[in-house]
C-alpha positions in Angstrom: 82.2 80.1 122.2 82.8 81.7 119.1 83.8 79.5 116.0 86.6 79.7 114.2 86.1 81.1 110.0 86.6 77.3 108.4 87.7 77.9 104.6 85.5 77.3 102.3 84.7 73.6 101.1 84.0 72.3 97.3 79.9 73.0 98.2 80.6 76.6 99.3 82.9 76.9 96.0 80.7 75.8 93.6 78.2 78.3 94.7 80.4 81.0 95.1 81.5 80.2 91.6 77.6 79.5 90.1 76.4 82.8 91.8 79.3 84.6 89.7 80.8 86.0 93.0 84.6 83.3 92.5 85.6 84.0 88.9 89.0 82.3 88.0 90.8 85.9 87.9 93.6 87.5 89.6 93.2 91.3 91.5 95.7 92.2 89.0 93.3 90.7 86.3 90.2 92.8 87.4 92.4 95.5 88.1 93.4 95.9 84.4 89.5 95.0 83.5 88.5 98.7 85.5 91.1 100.2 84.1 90.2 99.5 80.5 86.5 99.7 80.9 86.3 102.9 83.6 90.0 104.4 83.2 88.7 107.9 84.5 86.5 106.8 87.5 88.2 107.3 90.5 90.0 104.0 92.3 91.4 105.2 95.4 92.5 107.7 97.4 94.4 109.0 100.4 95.9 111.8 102.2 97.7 113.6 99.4 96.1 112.2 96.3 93.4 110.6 94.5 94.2 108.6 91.3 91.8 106.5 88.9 91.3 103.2 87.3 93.7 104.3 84.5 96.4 105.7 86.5 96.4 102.7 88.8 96.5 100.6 86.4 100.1 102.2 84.6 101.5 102.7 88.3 100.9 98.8 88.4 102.9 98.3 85.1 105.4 100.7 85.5 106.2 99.2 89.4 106.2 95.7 88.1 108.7 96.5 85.6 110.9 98.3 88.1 110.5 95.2 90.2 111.8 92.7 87.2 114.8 95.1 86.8 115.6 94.8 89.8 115.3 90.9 89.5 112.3 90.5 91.5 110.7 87.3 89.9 108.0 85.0 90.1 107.9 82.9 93.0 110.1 85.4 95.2 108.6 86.4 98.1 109.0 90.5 98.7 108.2 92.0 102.3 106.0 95.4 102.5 105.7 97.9 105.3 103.7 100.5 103.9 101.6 102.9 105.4 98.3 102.9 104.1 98.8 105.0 101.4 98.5 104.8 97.2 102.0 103.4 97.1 100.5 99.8 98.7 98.4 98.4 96.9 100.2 99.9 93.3 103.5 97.3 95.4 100.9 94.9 95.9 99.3 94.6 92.5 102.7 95.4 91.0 104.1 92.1 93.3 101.2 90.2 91.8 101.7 90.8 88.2 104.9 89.7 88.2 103.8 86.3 90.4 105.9 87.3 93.6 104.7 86.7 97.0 103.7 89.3 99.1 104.5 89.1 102.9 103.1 92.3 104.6 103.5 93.6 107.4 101.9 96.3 109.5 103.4 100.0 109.5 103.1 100.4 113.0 105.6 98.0 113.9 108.8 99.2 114.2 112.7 97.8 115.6 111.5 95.9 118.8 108.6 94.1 117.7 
């Protein structure tokens, strides 16, 4: 039988956290970290483009303050169906920043699922 993952307990958290691999940080914090201290390396890429650390990082901004115009706010939860493309994870991070909930769900389903 195969086990179920278990979360991880205080004993698996401490070490996680005393082997430096848990740090008390956000993706949206260590994404603004790369894009300060490697702007030009590249981050990710896709289909039709490739964009760096830097770039990523001022989609993220700009996205999140599109978002708070449009009086998307902490705490709110915001649904994604993104193909997996650039535009998802600068939602995502962009979500994040702002401390909205991300609830995403898969591209490929479509009206009857």
């Amino acid at each position: 039988m195969i086990e179920a993952p278990r979360p991880p307990d205080a004993q698996d958290i401490a070490k996680y956290r005393a082997k430096g691999w848990w740090k008390d940080q956000t993706f949206s914090q260590l994404l603004e970290a790369r894009g300060r201290e490697t702007p030009d390396h590249e981050a990710i890429s896709d289909a039709r483009r490739r964009i760096t650390y830097g770039q990523l990082w001022a989609e993220v901004q700009r996205f999140a303050e599109f978002l708070r115009r449009q009086g998307v706010q902490r705490g709110d939860v915001v649904t994604l169906q993104l193909p997996n493309r650039i535009e998802f994870p600068v939602v995502f991070f962009s979500l994040e920043l702002i401390g909205a909930v991300a609830n995403k769900i898969s591209a490929d389903f479509r009206a009857m699922e």
